[in-house]
N, C-alpha and C positions, 0 to 999 in steps of 0.2 A: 657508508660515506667514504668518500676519497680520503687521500690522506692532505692533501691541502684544503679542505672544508673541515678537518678537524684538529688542524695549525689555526684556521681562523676563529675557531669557536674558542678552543684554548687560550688564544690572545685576547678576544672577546672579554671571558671571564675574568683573567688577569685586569684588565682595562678596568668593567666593573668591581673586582673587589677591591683595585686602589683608589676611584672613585669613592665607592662607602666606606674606603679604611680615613680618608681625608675629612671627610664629612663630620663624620662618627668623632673623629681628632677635634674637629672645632666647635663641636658642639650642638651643632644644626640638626640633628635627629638623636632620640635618644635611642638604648640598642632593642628596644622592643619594636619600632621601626626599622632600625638596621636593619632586625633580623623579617621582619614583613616583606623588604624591598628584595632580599634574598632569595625567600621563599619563591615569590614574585616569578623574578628571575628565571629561577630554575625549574618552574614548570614553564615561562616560557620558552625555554630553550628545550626542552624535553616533548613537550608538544610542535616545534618546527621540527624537529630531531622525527618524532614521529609521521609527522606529515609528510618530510622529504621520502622516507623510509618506505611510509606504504603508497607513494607515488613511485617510487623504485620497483616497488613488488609486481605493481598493478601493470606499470609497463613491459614491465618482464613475462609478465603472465601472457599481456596481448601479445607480442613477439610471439612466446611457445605453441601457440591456440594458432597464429598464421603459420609457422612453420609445420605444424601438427596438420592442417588443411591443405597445406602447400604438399605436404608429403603424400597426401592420403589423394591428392588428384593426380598426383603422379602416378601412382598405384594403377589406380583406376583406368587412366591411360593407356598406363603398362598392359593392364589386361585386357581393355578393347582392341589395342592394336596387335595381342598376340593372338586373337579371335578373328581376324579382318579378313573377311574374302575377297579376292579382287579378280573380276572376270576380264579375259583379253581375251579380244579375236583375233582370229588369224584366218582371211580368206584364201583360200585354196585355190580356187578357181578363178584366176584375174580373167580369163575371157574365154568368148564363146567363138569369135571367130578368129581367124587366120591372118593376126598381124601382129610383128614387134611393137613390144610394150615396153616403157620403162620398169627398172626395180621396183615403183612404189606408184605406178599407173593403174588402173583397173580400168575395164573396156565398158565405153560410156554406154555400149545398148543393154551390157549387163545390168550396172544400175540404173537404167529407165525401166526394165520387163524386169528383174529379178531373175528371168533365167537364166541359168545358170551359175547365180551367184552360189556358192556355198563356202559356208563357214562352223569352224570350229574353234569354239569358246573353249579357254582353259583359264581353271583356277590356278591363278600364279600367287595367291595370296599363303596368310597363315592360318584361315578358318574356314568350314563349310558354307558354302553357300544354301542356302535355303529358300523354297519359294520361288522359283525362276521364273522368270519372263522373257523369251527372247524376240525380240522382232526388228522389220528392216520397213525404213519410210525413206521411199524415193521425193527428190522433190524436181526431176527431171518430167517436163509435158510429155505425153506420149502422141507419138504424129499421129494416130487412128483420134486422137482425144486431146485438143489442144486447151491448156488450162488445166489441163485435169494430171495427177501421177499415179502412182500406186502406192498402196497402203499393206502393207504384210502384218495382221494385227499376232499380237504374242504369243505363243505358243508355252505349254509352259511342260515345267522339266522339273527332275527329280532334283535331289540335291545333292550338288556336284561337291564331292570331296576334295582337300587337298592335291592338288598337282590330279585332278579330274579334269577331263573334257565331255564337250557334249559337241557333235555335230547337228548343223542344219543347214538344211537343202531347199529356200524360198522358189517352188516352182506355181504351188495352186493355193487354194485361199488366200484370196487376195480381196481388197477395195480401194475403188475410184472417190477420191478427192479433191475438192478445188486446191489447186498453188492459192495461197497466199502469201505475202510480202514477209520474207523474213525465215521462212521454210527450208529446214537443209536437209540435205541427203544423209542418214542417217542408220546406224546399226543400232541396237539400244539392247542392253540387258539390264532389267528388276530383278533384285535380289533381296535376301535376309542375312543377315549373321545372326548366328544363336542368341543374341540379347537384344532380336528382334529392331535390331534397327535397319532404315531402309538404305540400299545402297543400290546406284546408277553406274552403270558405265556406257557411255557415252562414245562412239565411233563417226567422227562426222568423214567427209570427204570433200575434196577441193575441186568445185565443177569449171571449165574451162567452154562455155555454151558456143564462143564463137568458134571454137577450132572441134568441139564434139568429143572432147576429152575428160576424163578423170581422175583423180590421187588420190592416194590416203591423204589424208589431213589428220587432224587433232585429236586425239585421244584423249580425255579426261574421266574423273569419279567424283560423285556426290553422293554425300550422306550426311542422312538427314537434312537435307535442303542445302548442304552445304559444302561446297567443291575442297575436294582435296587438297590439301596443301593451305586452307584455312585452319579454325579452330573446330575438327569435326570429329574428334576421338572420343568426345564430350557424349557421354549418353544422355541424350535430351530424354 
């Protein structure tokens, strides 16, 4: 109890026992009453005393139990994200033929055919990577096949260690697919980290169809269905 809840309780008491010291005085109860009313009293105050007491406790309790979970998902956190693999490309080969490119261009018949695109993935993370997948989906028409792009399906790779790379060289196995609405040109590596959860990295590019050009664009990760920079450190 604070110390001004137990000024007011002490005034309290004072309060009642000149109350029944008055009474008692004029006659109105005799002291086997007095002493009832007393009694009274002081389990009721003994029982609010208690009640405030283990409502103190119990609050305090739910507090330590949040902080105790708050800390222990920290933890948790802590240790998925020092396990984290995170794969980044780096294309090597911006083109196949003979023309100035900008810094962060890549040559648009590259990403239509795949040849000559190659790249090497490196883990710039703090975990292995596990389970790899790598592949490339144009979503540029091919003029032999209009509607249709190419499809580089995944190829898969050992597991890339800390500050590892893996080169890849999209020249043959390959398939033809319809464009649909919404379809980007795309690099994509599947991966695992050691507690098995899934992680994407995601390489799109920015297509320029009237003037027959292309960029890098946006690089992003997802794991477990959920983009980086969300709440995804969470072992679902």
């Amino acid at each position: 109890m604070t110390k001004t809840e137990i000024i007011k309780l002490f005034v309290a008491v004072i309060i009642f026992a000149v109350v029944i010291a008055v009474v008692a005085v004029l006659g109105r109860i005799d002291t086997a009453q007095t002493i009832q009313l007393i009694i009274t009293f002081v389990l009721v105050l003994v029982t609010v005393a208690y009640v405030k007491r283990t409502a103190e406790i119990a609050g305090a309790t739910k507090e330590q139990a949040k902080a105790s979970v708050k800390m222990a998902k920290q933890m948790e956190e802590q240790r998925y994200s020092e396990c984290l693999p995170l794969l980044v490309p780096d294309i090597t080969r911006r083109s196949i033929v003979s023309q100035k490119l900008e810094s962060n261009e890549v040559d648009y018949g590259t990403l239509q055919t795949g040849v000559g695109l190659e790249v090497i993935w490196h883990n710039l993370g703090k975990g292995v990577a596990i389970n790899t997948r790598l592949s490339f989906r144009s979503s540029l028409p091919l003029d032999s096949h209009p509607g249709e792009a190419l499809f580089f399906p995944p190829r898969e790779s050992q597991a890339l260690g800390v500050g590892g790379q893996k080169e890849i060289a999209f020249r043959d196995t390959w398939e033809l697919y319809d464009i649909q609405e919404g379809h980007r040109t795309k690099l994509k590596a599947e991966y695992q980290d050691i507690y098995k959860r899934n992680i994407t990295t995601i390489q799109e590019f920015r297509i320029d169809e009237e003037n027959k050009r292309a960029f890098v664009g946006e690089l992003y990760f997802i794991i477990n269905d959920r983009r980086l920079g969300q709440e995804v450190t969470h072992h679902d």
